[in-house]
ZABA-789490 format. One record per residue (C-alpha): x, y, z; residue in three letters. Coordinates in pm, whole numbers, plus 50000, padded with zeros to 5 digits. Last residue first. Layout:
# residues N
XYZAla
...
END
This chain:
# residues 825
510881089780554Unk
509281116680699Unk
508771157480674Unk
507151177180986Unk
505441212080977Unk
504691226681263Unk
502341257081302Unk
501381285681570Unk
504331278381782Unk
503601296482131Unk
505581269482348Unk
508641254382120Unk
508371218781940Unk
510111191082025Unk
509731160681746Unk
509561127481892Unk
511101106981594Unk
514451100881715Unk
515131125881962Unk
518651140681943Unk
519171147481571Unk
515691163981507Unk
516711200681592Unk
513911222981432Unk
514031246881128Unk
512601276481183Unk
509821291580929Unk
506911288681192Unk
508381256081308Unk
510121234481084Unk
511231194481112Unk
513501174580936Unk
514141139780824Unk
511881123881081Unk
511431082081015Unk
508131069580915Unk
503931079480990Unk
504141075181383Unk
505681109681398Unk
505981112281801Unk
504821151781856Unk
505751171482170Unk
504921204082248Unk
505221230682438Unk
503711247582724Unk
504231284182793Unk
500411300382778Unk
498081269882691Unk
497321264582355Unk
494901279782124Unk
494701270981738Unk
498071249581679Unk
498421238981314Unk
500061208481295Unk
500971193880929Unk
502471162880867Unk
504641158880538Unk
505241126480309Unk
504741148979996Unk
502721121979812Unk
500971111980163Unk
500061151080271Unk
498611147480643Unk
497031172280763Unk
496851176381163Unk
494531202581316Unk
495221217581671Unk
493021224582009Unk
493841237682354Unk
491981251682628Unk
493461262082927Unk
493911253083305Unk
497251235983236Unk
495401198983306Unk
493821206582978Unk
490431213882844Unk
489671207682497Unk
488161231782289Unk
488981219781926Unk
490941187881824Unk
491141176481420Unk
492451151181229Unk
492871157680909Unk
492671139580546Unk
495061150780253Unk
496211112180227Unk
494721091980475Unk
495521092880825Unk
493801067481050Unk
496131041680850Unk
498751063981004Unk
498661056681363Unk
497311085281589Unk
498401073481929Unk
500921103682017Unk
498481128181835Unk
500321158281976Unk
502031153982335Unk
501901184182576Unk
504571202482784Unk
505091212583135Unk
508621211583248Unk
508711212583605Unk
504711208883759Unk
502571192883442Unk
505611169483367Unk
503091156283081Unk
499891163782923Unk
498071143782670Unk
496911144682293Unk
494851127682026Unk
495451090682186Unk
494831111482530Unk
491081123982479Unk
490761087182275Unk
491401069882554Unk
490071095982846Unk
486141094282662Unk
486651058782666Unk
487551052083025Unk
484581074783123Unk
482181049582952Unk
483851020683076Unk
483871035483438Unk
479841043783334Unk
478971010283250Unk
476181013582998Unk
475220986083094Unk
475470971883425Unk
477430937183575Unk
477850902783508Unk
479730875883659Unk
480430843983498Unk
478730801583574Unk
481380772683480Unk
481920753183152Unk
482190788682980Unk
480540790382634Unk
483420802682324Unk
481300798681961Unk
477880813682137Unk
478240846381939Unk
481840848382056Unk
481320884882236Unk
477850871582343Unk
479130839582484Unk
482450851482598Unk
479940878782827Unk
481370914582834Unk
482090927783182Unk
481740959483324Unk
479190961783049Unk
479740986082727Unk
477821008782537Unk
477431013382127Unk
474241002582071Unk
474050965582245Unk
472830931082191Unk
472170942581791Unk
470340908881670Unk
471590882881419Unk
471260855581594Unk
473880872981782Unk
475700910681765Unk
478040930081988Unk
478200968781959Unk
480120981282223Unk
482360949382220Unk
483390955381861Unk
484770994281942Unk
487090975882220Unk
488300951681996Unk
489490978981762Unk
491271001282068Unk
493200967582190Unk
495230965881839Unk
495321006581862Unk
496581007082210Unk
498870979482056Unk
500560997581800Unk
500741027482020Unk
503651009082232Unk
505251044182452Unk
504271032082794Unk
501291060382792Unk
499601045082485Unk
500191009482640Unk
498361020382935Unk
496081034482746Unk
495300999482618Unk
495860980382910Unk
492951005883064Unk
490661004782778Unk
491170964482788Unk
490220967883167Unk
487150991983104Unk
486230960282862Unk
486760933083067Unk
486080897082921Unk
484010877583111Unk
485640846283385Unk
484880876083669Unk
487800869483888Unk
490780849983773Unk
489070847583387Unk
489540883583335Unk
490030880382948Unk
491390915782836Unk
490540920082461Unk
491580905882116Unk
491970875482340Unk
494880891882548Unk
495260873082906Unk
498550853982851Unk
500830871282638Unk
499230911282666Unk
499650898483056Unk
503380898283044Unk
503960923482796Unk
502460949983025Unk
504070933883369Unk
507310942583135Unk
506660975183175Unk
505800976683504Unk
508730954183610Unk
510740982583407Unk
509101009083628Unk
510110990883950Unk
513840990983817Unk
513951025083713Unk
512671043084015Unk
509051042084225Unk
508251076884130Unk
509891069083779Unk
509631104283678Unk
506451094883436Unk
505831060783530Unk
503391067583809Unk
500981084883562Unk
498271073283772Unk
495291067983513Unk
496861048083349Unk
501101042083375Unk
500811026583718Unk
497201017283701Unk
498550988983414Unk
499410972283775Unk
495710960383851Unk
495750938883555Unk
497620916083785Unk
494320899783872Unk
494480882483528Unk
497060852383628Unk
500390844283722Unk
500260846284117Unk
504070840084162Unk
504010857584544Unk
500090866084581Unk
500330882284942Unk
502470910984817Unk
499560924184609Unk
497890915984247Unk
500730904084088Unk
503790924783918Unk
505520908583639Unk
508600893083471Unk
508450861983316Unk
511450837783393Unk
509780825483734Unk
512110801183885Unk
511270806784250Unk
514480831284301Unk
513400846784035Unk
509750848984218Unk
511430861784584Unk
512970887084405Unk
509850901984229Unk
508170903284512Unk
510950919284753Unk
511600945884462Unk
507470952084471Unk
507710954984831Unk
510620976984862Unk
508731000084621Unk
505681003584852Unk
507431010585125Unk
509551037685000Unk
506731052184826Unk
504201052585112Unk
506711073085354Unk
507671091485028Unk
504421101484944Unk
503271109385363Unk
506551132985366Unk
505571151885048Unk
502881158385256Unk
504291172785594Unk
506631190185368Unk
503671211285186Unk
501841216785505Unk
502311250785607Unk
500561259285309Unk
501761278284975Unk
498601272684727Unk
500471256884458Unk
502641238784703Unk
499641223084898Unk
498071212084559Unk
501171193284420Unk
501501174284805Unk
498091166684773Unk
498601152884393Unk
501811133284496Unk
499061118284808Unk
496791108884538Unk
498561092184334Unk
500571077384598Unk
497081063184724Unk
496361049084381Unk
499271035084394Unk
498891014584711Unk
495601005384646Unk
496190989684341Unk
498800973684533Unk
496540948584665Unk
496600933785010Unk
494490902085054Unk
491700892585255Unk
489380904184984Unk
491020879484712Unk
491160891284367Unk
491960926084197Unk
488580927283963Unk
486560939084247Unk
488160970284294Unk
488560973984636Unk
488190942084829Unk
490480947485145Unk
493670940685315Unk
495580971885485Unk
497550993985294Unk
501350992985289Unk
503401004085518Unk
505030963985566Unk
503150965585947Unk
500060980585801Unk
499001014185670Unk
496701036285808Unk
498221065085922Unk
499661080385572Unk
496231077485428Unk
494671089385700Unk
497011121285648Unk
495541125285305Unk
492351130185383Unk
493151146285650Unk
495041174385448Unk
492561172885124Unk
488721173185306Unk
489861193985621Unk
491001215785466Unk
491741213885115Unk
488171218284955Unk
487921254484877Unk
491501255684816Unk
491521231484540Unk
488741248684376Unk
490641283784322Unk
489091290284003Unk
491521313383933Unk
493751296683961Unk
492921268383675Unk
490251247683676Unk
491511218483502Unk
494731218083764Unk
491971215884067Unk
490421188683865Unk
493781167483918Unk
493701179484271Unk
490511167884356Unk
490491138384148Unk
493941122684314Unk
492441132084656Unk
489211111584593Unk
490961084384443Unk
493561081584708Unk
491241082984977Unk
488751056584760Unk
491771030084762Unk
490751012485080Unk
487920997784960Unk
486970978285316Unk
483920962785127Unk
481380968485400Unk
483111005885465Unk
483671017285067Unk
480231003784982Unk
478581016985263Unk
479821054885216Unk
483641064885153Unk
486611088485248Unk
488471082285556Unk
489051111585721Unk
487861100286071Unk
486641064786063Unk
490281053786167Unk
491221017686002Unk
491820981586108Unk
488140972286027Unk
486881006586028Unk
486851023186325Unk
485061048286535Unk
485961086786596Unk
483551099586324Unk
484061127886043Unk
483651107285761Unk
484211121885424Unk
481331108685182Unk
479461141685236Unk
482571163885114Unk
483001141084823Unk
479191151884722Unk
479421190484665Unk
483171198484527Unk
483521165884324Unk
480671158184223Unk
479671194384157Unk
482341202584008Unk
482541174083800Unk
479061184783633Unk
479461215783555Unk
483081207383417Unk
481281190383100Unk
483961195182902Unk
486191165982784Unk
488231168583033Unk
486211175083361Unk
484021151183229Unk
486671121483221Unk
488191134383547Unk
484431130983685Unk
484651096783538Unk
487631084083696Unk
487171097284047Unk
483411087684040Unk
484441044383979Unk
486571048884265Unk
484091068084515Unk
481061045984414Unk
477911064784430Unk
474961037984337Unk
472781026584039Unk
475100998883997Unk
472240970383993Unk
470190993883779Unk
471261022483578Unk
474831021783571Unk
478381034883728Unk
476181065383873Unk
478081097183863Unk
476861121384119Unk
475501154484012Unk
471871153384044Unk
471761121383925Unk
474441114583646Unk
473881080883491Unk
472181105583194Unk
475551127383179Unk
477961095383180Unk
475501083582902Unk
475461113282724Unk
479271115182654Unk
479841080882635Unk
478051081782319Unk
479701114682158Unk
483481096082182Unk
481601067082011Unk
480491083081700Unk
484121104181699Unk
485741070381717Unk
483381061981432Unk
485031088281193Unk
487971059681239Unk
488611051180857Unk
486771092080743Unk
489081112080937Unk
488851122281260Unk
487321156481440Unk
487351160681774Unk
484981182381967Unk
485711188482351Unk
482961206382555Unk
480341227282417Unk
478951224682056Unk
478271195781945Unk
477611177382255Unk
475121200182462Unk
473471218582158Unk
472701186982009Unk
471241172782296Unk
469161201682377Unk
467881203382065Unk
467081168981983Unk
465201166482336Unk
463451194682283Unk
462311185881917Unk
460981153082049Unk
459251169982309Unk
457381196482050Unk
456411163281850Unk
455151147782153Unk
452811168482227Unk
453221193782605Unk
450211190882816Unk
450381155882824Unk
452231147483183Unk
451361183983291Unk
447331172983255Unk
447951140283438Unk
450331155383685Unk
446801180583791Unk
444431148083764Unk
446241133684029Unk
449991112284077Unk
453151116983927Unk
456711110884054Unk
459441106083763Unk
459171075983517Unk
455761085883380Unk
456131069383029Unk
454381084582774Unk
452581068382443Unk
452131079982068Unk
450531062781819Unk
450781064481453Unk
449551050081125Unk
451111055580780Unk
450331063880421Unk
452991064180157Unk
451591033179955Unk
448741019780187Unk
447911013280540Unk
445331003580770Unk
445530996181131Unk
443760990781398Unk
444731006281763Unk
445360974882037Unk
446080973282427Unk
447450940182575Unk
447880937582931Unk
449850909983162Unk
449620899583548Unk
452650877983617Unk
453470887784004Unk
453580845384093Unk
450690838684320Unk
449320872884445Unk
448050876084045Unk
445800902284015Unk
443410918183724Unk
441520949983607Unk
440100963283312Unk
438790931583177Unk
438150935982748Unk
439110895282722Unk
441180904082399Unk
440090893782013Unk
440840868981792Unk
439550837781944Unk
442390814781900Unk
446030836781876Unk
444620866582036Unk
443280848082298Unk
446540828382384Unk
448810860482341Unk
446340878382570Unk
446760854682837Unk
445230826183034Unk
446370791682855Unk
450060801782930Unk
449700814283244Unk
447290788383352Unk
449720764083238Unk
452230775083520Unk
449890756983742Unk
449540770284090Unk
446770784784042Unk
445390812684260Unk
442130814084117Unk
442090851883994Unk
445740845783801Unk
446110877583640Unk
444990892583272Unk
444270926783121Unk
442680932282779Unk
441980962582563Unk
440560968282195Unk
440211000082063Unk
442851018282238Unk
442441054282334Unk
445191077182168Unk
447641095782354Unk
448051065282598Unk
449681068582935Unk
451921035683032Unk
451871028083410Unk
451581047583738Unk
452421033184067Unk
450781014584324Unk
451090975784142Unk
450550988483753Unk
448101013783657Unk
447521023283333Unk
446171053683194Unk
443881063182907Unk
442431087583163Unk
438831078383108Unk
439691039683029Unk
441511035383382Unk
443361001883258Unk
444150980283581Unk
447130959883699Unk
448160941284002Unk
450670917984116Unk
452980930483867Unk
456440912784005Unk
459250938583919Unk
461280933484210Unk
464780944684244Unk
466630936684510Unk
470380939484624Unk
471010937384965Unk
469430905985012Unk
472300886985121Unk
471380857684937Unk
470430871484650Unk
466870877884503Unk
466860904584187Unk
463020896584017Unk
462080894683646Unk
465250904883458Unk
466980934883356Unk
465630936782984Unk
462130933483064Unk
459940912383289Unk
456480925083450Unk
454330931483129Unk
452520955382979Unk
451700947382574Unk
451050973582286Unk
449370962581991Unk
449010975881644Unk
446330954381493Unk
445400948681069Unk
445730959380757Unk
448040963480502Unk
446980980180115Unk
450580970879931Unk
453311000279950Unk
456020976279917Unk
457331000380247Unk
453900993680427Unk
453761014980745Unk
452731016381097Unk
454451041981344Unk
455261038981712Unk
456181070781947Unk
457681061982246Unk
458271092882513Unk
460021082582823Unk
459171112383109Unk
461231129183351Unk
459661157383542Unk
460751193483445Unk
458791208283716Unk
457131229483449Unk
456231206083268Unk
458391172683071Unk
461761167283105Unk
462831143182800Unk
463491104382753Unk
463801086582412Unk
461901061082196Unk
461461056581862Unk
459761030581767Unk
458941021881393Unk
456660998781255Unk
456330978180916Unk
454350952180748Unk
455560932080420Unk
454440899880467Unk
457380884580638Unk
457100912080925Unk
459470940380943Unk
460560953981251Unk
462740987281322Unk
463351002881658Unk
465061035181660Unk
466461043882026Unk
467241081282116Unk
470021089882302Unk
471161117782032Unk
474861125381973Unk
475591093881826Unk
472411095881584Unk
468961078181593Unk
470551053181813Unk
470211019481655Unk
468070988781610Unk
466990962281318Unk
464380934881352Unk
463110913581088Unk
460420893381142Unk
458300872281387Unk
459690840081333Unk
463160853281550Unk
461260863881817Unk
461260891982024Unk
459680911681717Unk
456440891381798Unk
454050891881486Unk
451330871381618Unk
448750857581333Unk
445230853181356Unk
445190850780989Unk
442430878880903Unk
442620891981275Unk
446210895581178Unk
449010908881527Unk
451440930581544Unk
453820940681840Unk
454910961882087Unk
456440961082407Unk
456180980082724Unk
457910964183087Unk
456590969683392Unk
457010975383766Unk
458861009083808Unk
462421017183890Unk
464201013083599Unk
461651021783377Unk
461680993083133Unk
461331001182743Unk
461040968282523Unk
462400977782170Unk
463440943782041Unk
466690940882216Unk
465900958782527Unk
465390993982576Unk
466371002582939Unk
464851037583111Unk
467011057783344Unk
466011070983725Unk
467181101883880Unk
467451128983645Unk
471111145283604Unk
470601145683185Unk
467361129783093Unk
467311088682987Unk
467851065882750Unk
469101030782771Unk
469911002682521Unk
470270967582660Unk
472830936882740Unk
472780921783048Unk
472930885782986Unk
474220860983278Unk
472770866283594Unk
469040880283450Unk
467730879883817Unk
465230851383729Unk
467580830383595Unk
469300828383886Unk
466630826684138Unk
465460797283941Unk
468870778683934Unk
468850779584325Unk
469990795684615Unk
471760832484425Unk
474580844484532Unk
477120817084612Unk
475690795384386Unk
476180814084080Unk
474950788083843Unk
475540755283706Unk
472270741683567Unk
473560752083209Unk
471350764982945Unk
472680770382553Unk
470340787082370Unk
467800788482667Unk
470140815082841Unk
470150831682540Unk
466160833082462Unk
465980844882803Unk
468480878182750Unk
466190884782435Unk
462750886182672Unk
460330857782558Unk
457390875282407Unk
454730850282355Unk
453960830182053Unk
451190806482101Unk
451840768481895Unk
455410781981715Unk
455920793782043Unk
455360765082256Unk
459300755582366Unk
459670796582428Unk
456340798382612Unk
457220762482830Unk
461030780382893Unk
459360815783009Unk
456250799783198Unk
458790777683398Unk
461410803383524Unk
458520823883585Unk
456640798883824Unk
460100789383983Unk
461000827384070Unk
457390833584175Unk
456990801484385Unk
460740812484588Unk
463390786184438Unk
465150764384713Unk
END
């Protein structure tokens, strides 16, 4: 049964949308689309009524974000430039509004005008809001997040300007409204009530001397300039009457009377709807403009003294800040590839899920998103501190990795489910869940960053006892009768949780080959001990894979693949996306750890799902019935790794859609994805489910880091890092990236050598010649480059001609060339 405030809003949102050519009222985007096309079948097993569903924003979850590098708590921008502090109880929109025609110009709404939105540039998280009304009024938003004082608290800076572009005298009310749903939702209720979020406004005052609002306990928009006109609004009577809400609200007074009640203070204990309007008139002509600026306290303020460091610095000096530290940050430190002009946007993108893994950081751990996700997951870390680690921003994997693994390792003599506590690496989410893949995560990270680092560094050995060794010896003594790991959730996307999954089974020989690796670089006592663990784990694991795969010929299945786990014998569906960890990020394939015939199935496992489960990107019906897009990033390098570029690049264009998905004719998102990506939204309503889909964060920082590791590896990637080390050159560049005389460009990219490398790669069309010019490179690795552009006819190296008799068109290339030069057919 719906709660009174989940019905109440539930029922003021449809009646407002119904009304709004009567008394427009700004219906959140992510409402509008569940009134588009509304189902009553929702999520019953989580939420305990339709309400409580729509309420928590099940179904939509698309928004901007911005936010200050390592700071705690993010800010989302919704679709028509609503900011909500993720942790605070309001929303802040604007709008215009006529006193002449007493008309509301809503951007939420489609009758209200024009909206277009955008990040100022790909290297600056900074949201541009543009709406234009019919008659030929204009504002901008921009809003971003900077440290403000000399505590460097985090504030959200929106700064609104007022214009005419026809240049025709305009006149008329800027307004800003507070209001208690935004992008997220209204109110989080699930059954187990272990995730909540509550943004009910059950209170709300304007302090006029302070230009301050106050909403519940905490601190509110703070105005630059003092409003002229003001009104707040509650429910003083306690109706029950969702009229009242409609009747008794700014939008209503605006609408018939023209002007705003001028209360300072309000309640509503019935449903948390309490609502404020603030407006600054207006008048414009020809170049002229109007502006206001407002801050966002999303960090800890309270007294006169926070007051005065909240707005002792203008906003123009904290835009500036925020510009330069941004640019600074991604432009020039850390990895900076250059591509040419058809896939420049690559670049856009690569720059994007830089700053958001570096906002979702807080205080060095890797958050997988801002709100329901806003949590320290060992799995989703391992991936995107390897990300950072790789494409620069080591700072900040080092101290994820070397300060807060170390507190996730339990030291207690109790058990989990089947499991020792001791050495077992993972907080609540990892125990509840029994996620028994975070040891091999964690160990897999550790060592791989341990490679980054180099020697001299000497990270590994600062961690390997006790946090390498026992991690890595609970992984060889927890293993079931078969010697596989016990049943658990893990990922989410791998099915059952009373099922085993060999997700977790690789991901543990990752980790364990990666142990063994680290032991032998540092000479310990324990370098058989290990390599004893990985072949334990290996054996077992590849006799169950043969035994699957047997028992389903002898079934009748003609398609090859892997499924989920042991326990899903002829389980054809999406959960087997959980193999494409054997080539990405586990690099099983390379030796065939498991042998030939295991590594085939994994190839063919590829093919497999590519034929059933490839809609232009991953469709993960089994589980979250969304498409996946850190699982289409993961088929797709995958595929990269596997040796099929044709398809990472296939894959690779849906992926770039999905970050910036449009309907009605609105931007849902700015170049982010969700863990999953609605068929709705990707479809623009064409494909609606006939049963309810799961929903997660955005930005999602596993798809994020995913990204950044694509395109890090479609320009180049290590291999046989411990025998023959040697690296591949622009093994996923296809040629229509290429155009004649263009380059692609890498510069000051970490490697798993412990070096920097970086090359640029000309292509001459008319000559049909490739170019690679090595800048630095690690000390005795060579390379490897697969000419995607034709057949190699010959091949010279700094004046030598090459053998290219023996390896079709992967041209070998000694360690310390300075430049290649390859001619094709």
């Amino acid at each position: 049964m719906a709660q009174t405030h989940e019905w109440m809003f539930y029922e003021v949102m449809w009646r407002s949308w119904a009304a709004r050519a009567r008394v427009p009222y700004p219906v959140p985007w992510w409402a509008q689309q569940a009134f588009r096309r509304w189902s009553d079948d929702f999520d019953a097993g989580t939420y305990d009524s339709k309400e409580a569903a729509f309420a928590s924003n099940a179904l939509y979850r698309y928004w901007g974000m911005v936010g200050v590098k390592d700071h705690r708590q993010e800010s989302l921008i919704g679709q028509a430039g609503e900011i909500e502090p993720v942790y605070d109880k309001y929303c802040l929109t604007f709008f215009l509004f006529d006193p002449a025609t007493g008309a509301l110009h809503l951007p939420q709404l489609p009758e209200g005008g024009a909206v277009e939105q955008r990040m100022e540039a790909p290297h600056l998280p900074v949201v541009l809001t543009t709406f234009r009304t019919a008659d030929g009024v204009e504002f901008v938003q921009r809003t971003f997040a900077a440290p403000v004082g000399a505590r460097r608290r985090d504030a959200v800076i929106t700064r609104v300007t007022v214009g005419s572009p026809t240049g025709q005298a305009r006149e008329g009310l800027l307004c800003a409204a507070v209001l208690p749903a935004g992008p997220s939702g209204f109110q989080r209720h699930d059954r187990n009530g272990r995730e909540i979020t509550d943004r009910r406004l059950t209170y709300l005052r304007y302090l006029r001397d302070e230009r301050r609002v106050e909403t519940n306990s905490g601190w509110g928009p703070v105005f630059d300039t003092a409003p002229e006109q003001f009104g707040v609004y509650g429910n003083p009577d306690f109706e029950q009457d969702p009229e009242t809400y409609l009747r008794h609200s700014p939008f209503h007074d605006l609408v018939m009377g023209g002007k705003l009640n001028a209360a300072d203070e309000a309640q509503d204990q019935v449903a948390g709807l309490c609502s404020a309007v603030f407006g600054w008139p207006y008048r414009v002509v020809e170049d002229e403009t109007a502006q206001i600026d407002v801050r966002l306290p999303v960090d800890l303020y309270s007294g006169a003294d926070d007051l005065a460091e909240l707005r002792g610095t203008s906003a123009v000096e904290l835009e500036v800040m925020n510009q330069d530290f941004w640019t600074v940050k991604l432009l020039q430190f850390g990895m900076q590839p250059q591509l040419p002009r058809p896939v420049a946007h690559l670049t856009d993108l690569f720059r994007q899920a830089r700053s958001q893994l570096l906002i979702l950081s807080d205080l060095g751990e890797i958050h997988p998103g801002p709100t329901v996700y806003d949590s320290f997951w060992i799995r989703d870390s391992s991936v995107e501190a390897t990300a950072c680690s790789l494409v620069g921003d080591t700072a900040l994997a080092e101290h994820q990795l070397g300060t807060h693994y170390p507190l996730r390792f339990n030291r207690g003599g109790g058990r989990i489910g089947p499991c020792a506590e001791y050495g077992f690496y993972g907080g609540p989410h990892e125990k509840d869940d029994r996620e028994w893949d975070s040891n091999g995560q964690a160990l897999w990270a550790i060592g791989r960053f341990d490679r980054t680092r180099g020697r001299a560094a000497a990270f590994g050995a600062k961690l390997y006892q006790p946090y390498v060794v026992d991690g890595a010896r609970w992984l060889r003594d927890n293993r079931d009768g078969y010697g596989l790991l016990h049943s658990g959730w893990s990922a989410e996307h791998l099915g059952d949780r009373d099922k085993p999954h060999y997700w977790d089974d690789l991901w543990g020989l990752a980790g364990l080959y990666e142990a063994a690796r680290l032991a032998e670089r540092l000479g310990t006592p324990e370098v058989a001990e290990l390599w004893g663990a990985f072949d334990d784990l290996k054996a077992a694991t590849a006799a169950s894979v043969r035994w699957v795969l047997d028992e389903q010929r002898r079934r009748g299945a003609w398609e090859t693949y892997i499924p989920t786990g042991p326990g899903d014998v002829g389980r054809l569906d999406s959960t087997m996306i959980g193999a494409a960890a054997y080539f990405h990020p586990l690099r099983l394939h390379m030796g065939s750890k498991l042998g030939d015939d295991v590594d085939r199935a994994a190839r063919f496992t590829l093919d497999t799902m590519y034929a059933h489960f490839v809609t232009g990107g991953f469709r993960h019906e089994a589980a979250w019935n969304a498409y996946g897009p850190y699982l289409t990033m993961q088929l797709a390098h995958a595929y990269l790794l596997a040796g099929d570029p044709r398809r990472t690049d296939e894959l690779l264009g849906w992926v770039v859609g999905a970050a910036f998905p449009r309907t009605q004719d609105r931007a849902a998102a700015l170049g982010a994805w969700n863990e999953q990506h609605a068929f709705p939204i990707a479809s623009d309503f064409h494909e609606v489910p006939d049963r309810h889909w799961y929903m997660g964060d955005i930005p999602h920082g596993w798809a994020a880091a995913e990204y950044l590791l694509l395109l890090r590896d479609i320009l180049f990637f290590e291999a046989d890092e411990d025998r023959d080390p040697h690296l591949y050159i622009a093994p996923g560049v296809r040629p229509h990236w290429v155009p004649d005389g263009e380059r692609v460009v890498v510069a000051d990219a970490p490697t798993l050598f412990g070096e920097l490398f970086g090359y640029g790669l000309r292509h001459d069309a008319g000559a049909r010649t490739v170019t690679v010019s090595i800048g630095s490179a690690p000390a005795g690795v060579r390379f490897v480059y697969p000419c995607r552009f034709g057949t190699v006819l010959s091949a010279v190296a700094d004046g030598r001609e090459l053998d290219v008799s023996r390896f079709g068109d992967d041209v070998h290339v000694p360690a310390g060339t300075a430049e290649f030069r390859v001619r094709y057919a």
